[in-house]
C-alpha positions in Angstrom: 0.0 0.0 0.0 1.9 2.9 -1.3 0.4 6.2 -0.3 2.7 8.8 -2.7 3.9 8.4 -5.7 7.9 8.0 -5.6 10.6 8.7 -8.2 14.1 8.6 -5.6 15.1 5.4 -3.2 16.7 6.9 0.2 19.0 4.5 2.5 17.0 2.2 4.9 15.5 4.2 8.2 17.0 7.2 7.5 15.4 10.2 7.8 14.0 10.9 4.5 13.4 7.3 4.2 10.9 8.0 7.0 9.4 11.0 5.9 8.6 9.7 3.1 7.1 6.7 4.0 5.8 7.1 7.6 2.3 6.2 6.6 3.4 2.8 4.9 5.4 2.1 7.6 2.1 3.3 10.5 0.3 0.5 7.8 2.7 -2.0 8.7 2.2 -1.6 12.6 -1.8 -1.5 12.3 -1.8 -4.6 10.3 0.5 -6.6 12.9 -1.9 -5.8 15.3 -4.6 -6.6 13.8 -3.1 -10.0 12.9 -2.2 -10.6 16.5 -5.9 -10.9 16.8 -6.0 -13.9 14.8 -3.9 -16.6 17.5 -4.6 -16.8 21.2 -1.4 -16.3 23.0 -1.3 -12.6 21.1 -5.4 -12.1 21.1 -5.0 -10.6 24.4 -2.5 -8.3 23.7 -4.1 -7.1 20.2 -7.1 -6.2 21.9 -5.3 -4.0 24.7 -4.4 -1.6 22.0 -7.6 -1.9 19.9 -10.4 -1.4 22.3 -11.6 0.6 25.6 -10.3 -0.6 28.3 -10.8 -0.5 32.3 -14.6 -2.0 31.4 -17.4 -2.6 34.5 -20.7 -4.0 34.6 -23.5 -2.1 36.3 -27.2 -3.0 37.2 -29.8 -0.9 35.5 -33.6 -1.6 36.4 -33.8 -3.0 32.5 -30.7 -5.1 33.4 -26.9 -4.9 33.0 -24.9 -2.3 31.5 -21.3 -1.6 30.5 -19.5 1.1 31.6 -16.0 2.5 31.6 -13.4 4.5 33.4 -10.0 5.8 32.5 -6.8 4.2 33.4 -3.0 4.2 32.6 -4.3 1.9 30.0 -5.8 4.2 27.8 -2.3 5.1 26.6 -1.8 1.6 24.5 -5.3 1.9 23.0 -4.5 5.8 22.3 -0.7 5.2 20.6 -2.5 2.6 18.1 -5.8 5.1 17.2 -2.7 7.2 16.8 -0.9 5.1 13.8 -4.3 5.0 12.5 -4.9 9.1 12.1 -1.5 8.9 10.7 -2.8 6.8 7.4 -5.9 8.5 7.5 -4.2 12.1 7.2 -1.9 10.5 4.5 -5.0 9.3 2.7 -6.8 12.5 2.4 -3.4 14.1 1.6 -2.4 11.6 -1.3 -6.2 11.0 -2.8 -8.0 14.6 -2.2 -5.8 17.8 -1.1 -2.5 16.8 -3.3 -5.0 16.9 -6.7 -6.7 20.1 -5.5 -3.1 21.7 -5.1 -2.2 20.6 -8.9 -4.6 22.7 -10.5 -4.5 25.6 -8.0 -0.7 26.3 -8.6 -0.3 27.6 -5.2 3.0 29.1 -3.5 4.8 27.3 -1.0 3.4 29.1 2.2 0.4 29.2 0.5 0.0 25.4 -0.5 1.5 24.2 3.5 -1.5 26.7 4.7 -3.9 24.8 2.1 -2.6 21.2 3.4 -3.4 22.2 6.9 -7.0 23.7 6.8 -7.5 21.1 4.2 -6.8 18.5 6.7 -8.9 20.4 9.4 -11.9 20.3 7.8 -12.0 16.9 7.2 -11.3 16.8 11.0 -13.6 18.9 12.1 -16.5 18.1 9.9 -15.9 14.6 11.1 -15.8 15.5 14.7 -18.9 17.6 14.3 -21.4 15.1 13.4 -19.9 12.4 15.5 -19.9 14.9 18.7 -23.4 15.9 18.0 -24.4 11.8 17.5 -23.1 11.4 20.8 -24.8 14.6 23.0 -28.1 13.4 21.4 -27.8 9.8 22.0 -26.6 10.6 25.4 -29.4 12.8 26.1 -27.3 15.5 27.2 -29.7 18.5 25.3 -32.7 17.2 26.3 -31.9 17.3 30.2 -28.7 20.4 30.6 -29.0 19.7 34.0 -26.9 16.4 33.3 -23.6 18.4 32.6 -23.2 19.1 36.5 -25.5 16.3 38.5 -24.4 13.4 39.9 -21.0 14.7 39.8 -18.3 12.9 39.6 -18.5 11.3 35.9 -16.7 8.2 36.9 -18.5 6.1 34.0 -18.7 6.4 30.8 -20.6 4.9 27.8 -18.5 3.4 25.2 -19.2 5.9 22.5 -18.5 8.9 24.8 -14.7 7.3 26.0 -13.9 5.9 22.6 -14.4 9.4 21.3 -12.7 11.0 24.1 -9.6 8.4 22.8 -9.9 9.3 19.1 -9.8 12.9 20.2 -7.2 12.6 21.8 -4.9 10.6 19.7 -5.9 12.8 16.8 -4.0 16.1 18.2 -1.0 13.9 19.5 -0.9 12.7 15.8 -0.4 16.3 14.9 2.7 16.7 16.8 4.7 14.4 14.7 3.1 14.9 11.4 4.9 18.5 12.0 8.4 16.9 11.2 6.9 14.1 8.6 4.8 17.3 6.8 8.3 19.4 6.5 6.1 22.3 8.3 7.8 25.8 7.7 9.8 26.7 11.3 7.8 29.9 11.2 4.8 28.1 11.6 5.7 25.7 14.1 5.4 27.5 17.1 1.3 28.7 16.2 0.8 25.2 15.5 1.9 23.7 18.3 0.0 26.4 20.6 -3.6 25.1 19.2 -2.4 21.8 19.5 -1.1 21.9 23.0 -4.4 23.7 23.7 -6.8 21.0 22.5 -4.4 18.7 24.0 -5.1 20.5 27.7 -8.9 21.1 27.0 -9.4 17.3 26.0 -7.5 15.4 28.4 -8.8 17.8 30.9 -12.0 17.1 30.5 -11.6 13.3 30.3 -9.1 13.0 33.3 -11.1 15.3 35.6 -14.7 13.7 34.6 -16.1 17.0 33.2 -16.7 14.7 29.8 -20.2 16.2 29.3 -19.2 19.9 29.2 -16.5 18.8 27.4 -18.8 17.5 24.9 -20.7 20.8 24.3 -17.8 22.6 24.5 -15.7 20.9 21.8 -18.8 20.8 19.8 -18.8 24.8 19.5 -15.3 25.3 19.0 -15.4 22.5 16.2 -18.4 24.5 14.3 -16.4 27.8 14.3 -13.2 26.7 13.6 -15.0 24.3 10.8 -16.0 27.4 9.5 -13.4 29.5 9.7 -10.5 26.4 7.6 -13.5 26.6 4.7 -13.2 29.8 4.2 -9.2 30.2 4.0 -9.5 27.3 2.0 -12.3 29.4 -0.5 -10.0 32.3 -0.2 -6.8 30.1 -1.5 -8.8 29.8 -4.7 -10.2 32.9 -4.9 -8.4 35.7 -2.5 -11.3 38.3 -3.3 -13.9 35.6 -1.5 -14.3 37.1 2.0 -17.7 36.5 3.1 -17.3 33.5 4.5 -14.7 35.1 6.7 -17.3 37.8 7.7 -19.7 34.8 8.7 -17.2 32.9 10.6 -16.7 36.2 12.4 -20.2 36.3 13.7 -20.0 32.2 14.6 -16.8 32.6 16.4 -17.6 35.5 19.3 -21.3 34.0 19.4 -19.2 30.5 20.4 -17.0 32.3 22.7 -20.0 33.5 24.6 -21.8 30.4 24.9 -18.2 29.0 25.6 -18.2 31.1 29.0 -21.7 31.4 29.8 -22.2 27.3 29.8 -18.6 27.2 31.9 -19.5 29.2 34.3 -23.1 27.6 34.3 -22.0 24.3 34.8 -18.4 24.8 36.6 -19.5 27.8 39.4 -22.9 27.2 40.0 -23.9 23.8 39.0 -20.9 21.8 41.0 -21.3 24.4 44.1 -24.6 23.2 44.5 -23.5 19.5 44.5 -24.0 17.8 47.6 -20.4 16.0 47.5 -17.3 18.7 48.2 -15.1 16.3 49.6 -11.6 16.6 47.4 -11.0 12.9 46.4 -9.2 12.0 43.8 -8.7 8.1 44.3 -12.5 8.3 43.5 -12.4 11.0 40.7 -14.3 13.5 43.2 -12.1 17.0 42.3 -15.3 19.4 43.7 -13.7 21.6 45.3 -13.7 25.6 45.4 -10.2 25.7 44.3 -10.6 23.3 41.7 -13.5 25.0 40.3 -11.7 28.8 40.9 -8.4 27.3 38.7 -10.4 25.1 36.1 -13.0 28.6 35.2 -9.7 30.1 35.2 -8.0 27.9 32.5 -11.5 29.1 30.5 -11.1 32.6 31.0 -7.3 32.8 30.4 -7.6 30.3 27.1 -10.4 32.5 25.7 -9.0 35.6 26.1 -6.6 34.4 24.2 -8.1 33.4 21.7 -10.3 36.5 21.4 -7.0 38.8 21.5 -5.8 36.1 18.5 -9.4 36.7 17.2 -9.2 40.7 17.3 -5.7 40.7 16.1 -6.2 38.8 13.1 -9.2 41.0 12.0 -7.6 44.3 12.2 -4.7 42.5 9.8 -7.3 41.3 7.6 -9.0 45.1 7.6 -5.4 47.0 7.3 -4.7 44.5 4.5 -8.1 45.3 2.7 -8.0 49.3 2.7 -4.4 49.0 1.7 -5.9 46.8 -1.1 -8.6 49.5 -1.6 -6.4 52.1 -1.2 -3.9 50.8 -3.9 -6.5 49.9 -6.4 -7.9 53.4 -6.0 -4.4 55.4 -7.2 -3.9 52.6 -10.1 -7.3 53.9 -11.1 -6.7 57.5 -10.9 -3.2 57.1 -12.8 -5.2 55.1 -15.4 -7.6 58.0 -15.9 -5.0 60.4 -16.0 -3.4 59.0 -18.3 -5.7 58.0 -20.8 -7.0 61.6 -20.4 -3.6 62.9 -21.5 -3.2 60.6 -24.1 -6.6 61.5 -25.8 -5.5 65.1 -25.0 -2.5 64.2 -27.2 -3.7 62.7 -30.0 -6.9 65.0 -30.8 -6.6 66.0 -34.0 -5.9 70.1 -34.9 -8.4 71.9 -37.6 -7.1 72.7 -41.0 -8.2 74.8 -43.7 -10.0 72.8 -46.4 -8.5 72.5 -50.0 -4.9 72.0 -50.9 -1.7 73.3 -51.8 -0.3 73.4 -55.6 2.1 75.3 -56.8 2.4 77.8 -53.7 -1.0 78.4 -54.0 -4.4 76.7 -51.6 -6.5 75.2 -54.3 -10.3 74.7 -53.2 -11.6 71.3 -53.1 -13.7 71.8 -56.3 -10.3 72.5 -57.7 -10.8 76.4 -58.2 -8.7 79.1 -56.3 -10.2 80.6 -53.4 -10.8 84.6 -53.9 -8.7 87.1 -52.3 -9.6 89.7 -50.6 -9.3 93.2 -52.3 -6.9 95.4 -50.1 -8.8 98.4 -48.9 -7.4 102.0 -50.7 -6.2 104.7 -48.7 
């Protein structure tokens, strides 16, 4: 299974070698395991990295259910949903975004900018639907109230901790796909900065059991950053398309607000009125004041900054528009002039009618024109 098309050999592991094919060799590990699944003395070991782990059976007036928690575990079944991002991004970068960039002729910084929000929005398109599957199914719009009762969220549904996984492995995928993508250095450091963010947010939420609000809240910043990678990817092809920026403008503070009002909802004055406050972490119990004062905190001080980002990049994208404006306006003016003066230029001067023969203007009906008689003195 060859995901690019190569025309160069390079020596065994080194380091182009595994640029180039990181995703064959990600193929190679998936498959392994997968095959493990097939013999008993390695079954047991396969299935450690492919599914949830820390599983428990609870009784349900209708019966038995399963449940899970988190454990030190989850990293095995995390590092293999990681190989498997890795093929997937190599997949939509071989079959959908590499064809896309052959007929849009795109500059360098331009075409590792279309890569990544072409990547995104797969992503996020992805995580959209399945993150609203899940709040539905779980029931967590019909009854708000859920986000902050019966704290803590010790167990968890399959879906809602193999998504929590997925997520997870997803933005630690990102983190070596820097070196295997050859990202510019000047765009590391903003890359890693959203990554480490949603890396915080996410394991946050699942290690701390706020896994509901974490649900709702990933769910809005998916829709607004979904938004905002279609449009650069819109204004790639077409750099005078900026109304879907002016849309994602809107989508993005109205987000931010429910981002704060729901945290603060659910964090200050849903878990103070929870009848546990006892600080116990053994039994995944962290309602306490301070916890609640330093996780609203971590909120506040992560959307603040990504308002400032927000603001910041506006007033680029209006000082780059008025100097567009501003420019097209002289080339017009310097047009006008010019073609006036040209016109000015070339407009022909008025001559007497008839011709010249022999030192003398001939009328156009070939007779001599009559001269006036001098007056006498």
């Amino acid at each position: 299974m060859a995901f690019r098309r190569r025309t160069k050999s390079y020596p065994l592991f080194s380091q182009e070698f595994v640029i180039h094919n990181h995703a064959d060799i990600g193929f190679c590990i998936v498959v392994c395991i997968l095959i493990g699944l097939m013999f008993e003395v390695t079954a047991k070991t396969a299935f450690l990295f492919i599914l949830p782990q820390y599983n428990i059976s609870l009784s349900i007036p209708d019966g038995e259910t399963i449940y899970y928690h988190y454990g030190i575990k989850d990293l095995v079944t995390i590092l293999f949903y990681v190989f498997i991002a890795i093929i997937l991004h190599a997949v939509v970068q071989e079959y959908v975004l590499d064809k896309i960039n052959r007929r849009l002729h795109l500059s360098k910084l331009k075409h590792s900018k279309f890569n990544e929000s072409g990547q995104l929005v797969a992503f996020h398109l992805t995580s959209i639907f399945w993150c609203l599957y899940v709040i539905v199914t779980e029931g967590y719009l019909s009854n708000p109230r859920s986000l902050w009762e019966n704290y803590p969220h010790i167990y968890l549904s399959f879906q809602v901790k193999f998504f929590y996984l997925c997520q997870l492995a997803y933005w630690l995928h990102a983190l070596p796909e820097l070196y295997f993508q050859k990202v510019r250095k000047e765009e590391i450091p903003r890359q890693l900065q959203y990554i480490c963010l949603y890396l915080v947010h996410i394991a946050g939420a699942y290690v701390l059991n706020l896994t509901r609000l974490g649900l709702i809240l990933l769910l809005l910043q998916y829709v607004a950053e979904f938004l905002f990678h279609v449009a650069r990817l819109f204004y790639f092809t077409d750099e005078n398309n900026q109304k879907l920026f002016n849309a994602w403008a809107g989508v993005f503070v109205v987000t931010r607000l429910f981002t704060l009002t729901l945290s603060v909802l659910a964090i200050g004055f849903g878990l103070a009125r929870a009848e546990n406050h006892t600080f116990d972490p053994e039994r995944g119990n962290f309602n306490s004041l301070p916890f609640r004062m330093f996780v609203l905190l971590l909120l506040c001080l992560s959307q603040a900054w990504v308002m400032w980002r927000f603001i910041h990049f506006q007033l680029r994208r209006w000082r780059e528009y008025w100097n567009e404006q501003s420019a097209r306006r002289r080339a017009a003016a310097t047009t006008t002039t010019t073609t006036a003066m040209t016109k000015q230029q070339t407009k022909p001067t008025k001559k007497e009618s008839g011709y010249h023969e022999n030192g003398l203007l001939k009328a156009e009906n070939g007779t001599s024109p009559r001269l006036k008689k001098p007056k006498s003195s």
